[in-house]
N, C-alpha and C positions, 0 to 999 in steps of 0.2 A: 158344598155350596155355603155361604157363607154372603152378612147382607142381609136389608130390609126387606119385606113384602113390600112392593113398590105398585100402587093403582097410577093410571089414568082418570081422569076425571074432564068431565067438560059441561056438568050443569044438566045434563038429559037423563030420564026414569032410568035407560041402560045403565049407563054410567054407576049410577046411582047402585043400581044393582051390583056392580062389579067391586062398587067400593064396600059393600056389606058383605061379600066372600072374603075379599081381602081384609078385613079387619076380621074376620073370624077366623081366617086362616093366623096372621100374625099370634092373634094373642092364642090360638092354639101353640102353636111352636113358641111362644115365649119372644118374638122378636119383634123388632119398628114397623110401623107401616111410612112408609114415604108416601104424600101424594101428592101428584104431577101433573098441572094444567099447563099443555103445550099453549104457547102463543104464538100466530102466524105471522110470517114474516113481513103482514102488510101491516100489523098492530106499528110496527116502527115508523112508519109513517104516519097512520091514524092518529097520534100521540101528539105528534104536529100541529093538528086541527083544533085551533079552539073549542074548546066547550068539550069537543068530540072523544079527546085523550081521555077527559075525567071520566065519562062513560064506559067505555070500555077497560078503562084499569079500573071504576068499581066493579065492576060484573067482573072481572076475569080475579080480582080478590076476593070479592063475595061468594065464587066457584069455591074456592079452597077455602075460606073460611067456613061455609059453609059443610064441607067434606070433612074436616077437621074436627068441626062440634060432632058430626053423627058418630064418625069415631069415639072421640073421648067422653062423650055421653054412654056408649055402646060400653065399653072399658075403659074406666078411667084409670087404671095404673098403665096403657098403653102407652110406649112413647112414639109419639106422630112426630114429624117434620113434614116438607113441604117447600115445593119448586116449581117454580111459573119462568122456564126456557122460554125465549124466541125461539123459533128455526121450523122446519118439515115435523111431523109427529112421526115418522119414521126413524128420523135420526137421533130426534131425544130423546127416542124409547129405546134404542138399540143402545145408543151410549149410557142409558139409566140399568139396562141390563148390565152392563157388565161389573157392577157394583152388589147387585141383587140377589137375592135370595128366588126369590118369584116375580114374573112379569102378571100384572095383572089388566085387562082389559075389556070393556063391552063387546058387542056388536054391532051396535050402533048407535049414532050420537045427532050432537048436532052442528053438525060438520068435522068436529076434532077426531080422536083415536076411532070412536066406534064404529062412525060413518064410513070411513077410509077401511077396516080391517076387511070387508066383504072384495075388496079391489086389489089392488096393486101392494096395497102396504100392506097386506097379508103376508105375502111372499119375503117381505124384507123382514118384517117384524116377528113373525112364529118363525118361518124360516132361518133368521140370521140370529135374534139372539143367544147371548151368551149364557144364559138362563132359562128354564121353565116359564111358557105364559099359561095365563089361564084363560082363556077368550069363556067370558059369561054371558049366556043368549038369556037363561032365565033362572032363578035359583031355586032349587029343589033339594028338598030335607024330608028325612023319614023313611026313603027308600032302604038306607043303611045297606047302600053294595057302593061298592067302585068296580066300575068296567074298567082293563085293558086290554086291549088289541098288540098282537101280539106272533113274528114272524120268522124269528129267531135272526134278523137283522139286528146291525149295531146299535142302529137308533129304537129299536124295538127294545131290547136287552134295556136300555137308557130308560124307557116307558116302564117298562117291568118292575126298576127298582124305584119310579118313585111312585107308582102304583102299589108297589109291596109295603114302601114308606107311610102313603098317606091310610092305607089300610089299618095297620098299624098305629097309627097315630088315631086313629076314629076307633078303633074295637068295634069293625066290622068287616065280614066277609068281603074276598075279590072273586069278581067274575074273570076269568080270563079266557078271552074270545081269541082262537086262532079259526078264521072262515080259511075254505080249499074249495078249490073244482074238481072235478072228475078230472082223472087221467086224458090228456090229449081234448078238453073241451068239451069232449062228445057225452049226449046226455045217455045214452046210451049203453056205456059201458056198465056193467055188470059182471057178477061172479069173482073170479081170481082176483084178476086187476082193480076192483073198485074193492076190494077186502082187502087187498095188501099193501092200497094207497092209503085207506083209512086206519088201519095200525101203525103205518110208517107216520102218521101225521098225530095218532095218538101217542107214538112214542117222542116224540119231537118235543111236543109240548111238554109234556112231563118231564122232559130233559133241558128243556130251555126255563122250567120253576123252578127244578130240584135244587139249584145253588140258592136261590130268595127264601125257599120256604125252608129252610136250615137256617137262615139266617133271621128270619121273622115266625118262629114256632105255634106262634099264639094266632097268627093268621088262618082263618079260615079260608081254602082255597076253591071255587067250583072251577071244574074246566068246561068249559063250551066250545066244539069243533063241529058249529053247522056248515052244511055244504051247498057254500052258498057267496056273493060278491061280498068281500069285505065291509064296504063302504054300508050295502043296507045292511047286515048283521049289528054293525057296531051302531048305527042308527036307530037299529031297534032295539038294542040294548042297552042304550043310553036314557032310554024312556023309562027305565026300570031301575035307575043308579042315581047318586048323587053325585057321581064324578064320573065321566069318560076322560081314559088316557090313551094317548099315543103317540108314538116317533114320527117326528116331523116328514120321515118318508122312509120307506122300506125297501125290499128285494124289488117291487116293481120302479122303482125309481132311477134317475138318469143320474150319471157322475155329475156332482155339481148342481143339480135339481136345488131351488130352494123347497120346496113343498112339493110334497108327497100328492098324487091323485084322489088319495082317500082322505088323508088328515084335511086336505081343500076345501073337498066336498063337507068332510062333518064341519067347517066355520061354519057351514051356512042346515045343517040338517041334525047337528045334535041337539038332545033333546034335553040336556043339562050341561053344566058347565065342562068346558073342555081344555083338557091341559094336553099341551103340544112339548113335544120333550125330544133335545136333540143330545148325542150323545158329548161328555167332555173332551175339549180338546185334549188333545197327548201334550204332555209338559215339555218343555222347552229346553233342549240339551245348553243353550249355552249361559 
């Protein structure tokens, strides 16, 4: 991947928040931050309006002006740029991905990127780009873990390495949470079958790191395999991390699904920032 760390911005505390990951992420990795104040497609008309346009074009320049100072106050050797699109914030975030290094994004705003990501433009935007987002509910420091979840899915495998990455990059410990059910649902099951489902699920794991942690040595790795719904495991382990990762959707997922039932649910229940990671496309025979 190759590309700036690219935020969202729209003027709101979230917002706000997601552009202080992203500007710590950049000048971690050494690279640009882009920030990106989408403008709706009824500003083309408002601009129209007497008196009305100068309003709105300063607030929607004072958004990225503003974003821009917290930046280069934060690190000044950081090179920043900066893009105020018309159109859907769907469309200029997917098209800003495919340029990117990382997507970055709130939760919610005031009415722009953050507000919208809890709906519809969830699905398009974690889902479709062509890049890593980060969706940031709140920012959390100190914990020194990164959680991934983790299925032995392709987009799972995609989660794992930049989990092993950002790990790596921080010199701190990964948790890696693969959640299972009992055999056949039933809580029930005991003896044989629930001992040779849980070896088979501990061998699994350890067979789905063993290529990362050869390739990231200095990683400290814990494994976690409670038996238990994905969605709260990683939930509740995101409480305890400064990064929750995972694949946009996994073995439980439909052909074509944009978003996974788990990674959905943690937009709205992780307990720190959250990167949504879909695997690279296959290169283009012609």
């Amino acid at each position: 991947m190759t590309g700036p760390i690219v935020v969202g911005v729209d003027g709101s505390g979230r917002s706000l928040r997601a552009l202080i990951w992203a500007v710590h992420e950049a000048a971690s990795r050494g690279r640009a931050l882009r920030i990106v104040h989408v403008l709706s497609p009824a500003h083309e008309y408002a601009v129209t309006a007497e008196g009305h346009a100068g309003e709105l074009g300063q607030r929607d320049k004072g958004v990225v002006a503003e974003a821009t100072m917290i930046a280069e106050e934060a690190h000044p050797d950081l090179k920043v740029t900066s893009a105020l699109p018309t159109g859907a914030p769907p469309a200029a975030l997917l098209s800003e991905s495919e340029h990117a290094h990382t997507l970055v994004v709130g939760t919610r705003g005031t009415g722009g990127f953050g507000s919208l990501l809890l709906g519809s433009v969830a699905l398009q935007v974690v889902g479709h780009a062509a890049c890593p987002v980060v969706v940031v509910n709140q920012l959390t420091t100190g914990h020194n873990r990164i959680v991934v979840g983790t299925d032995g899915s392709a987009h799972s495998d995609a989660a794992l390495a930049y989990a092993f990455e950002q790990a790596s990059l921080r010199g701190i410990p990964l948790q890696a949470v693969h959640a299972w059910i009992r055999p056949g649902l039933h809580a029930m099951t005991t003896g044989g079958a629930l001992d040779e489902a849980a070896t088979r699920h501990r061998e699994d794991l350890a067979k789905w790191l063993a290529p990362l942690a050869r390739r990231y040595p200095e990683v400290e790795v814990v494994k976690d395999l409670p038996e238990e719904d994905p969605m709260l495991a990683l939930a509740r382990a995101s409480d305890r991390a400064d990064l929750l990762v995972v694949g946009s959707r996994g073995r439980g997922g439909f052909r074509g699904l944009a978003l996974g039932s788990v990674s959905h649910q943690l937009l709205q229940f992780s307990q720190c920032p959250l990167a949504v990671v879909r695997p690279h496309p296959a290169p283009r025979s012609d």
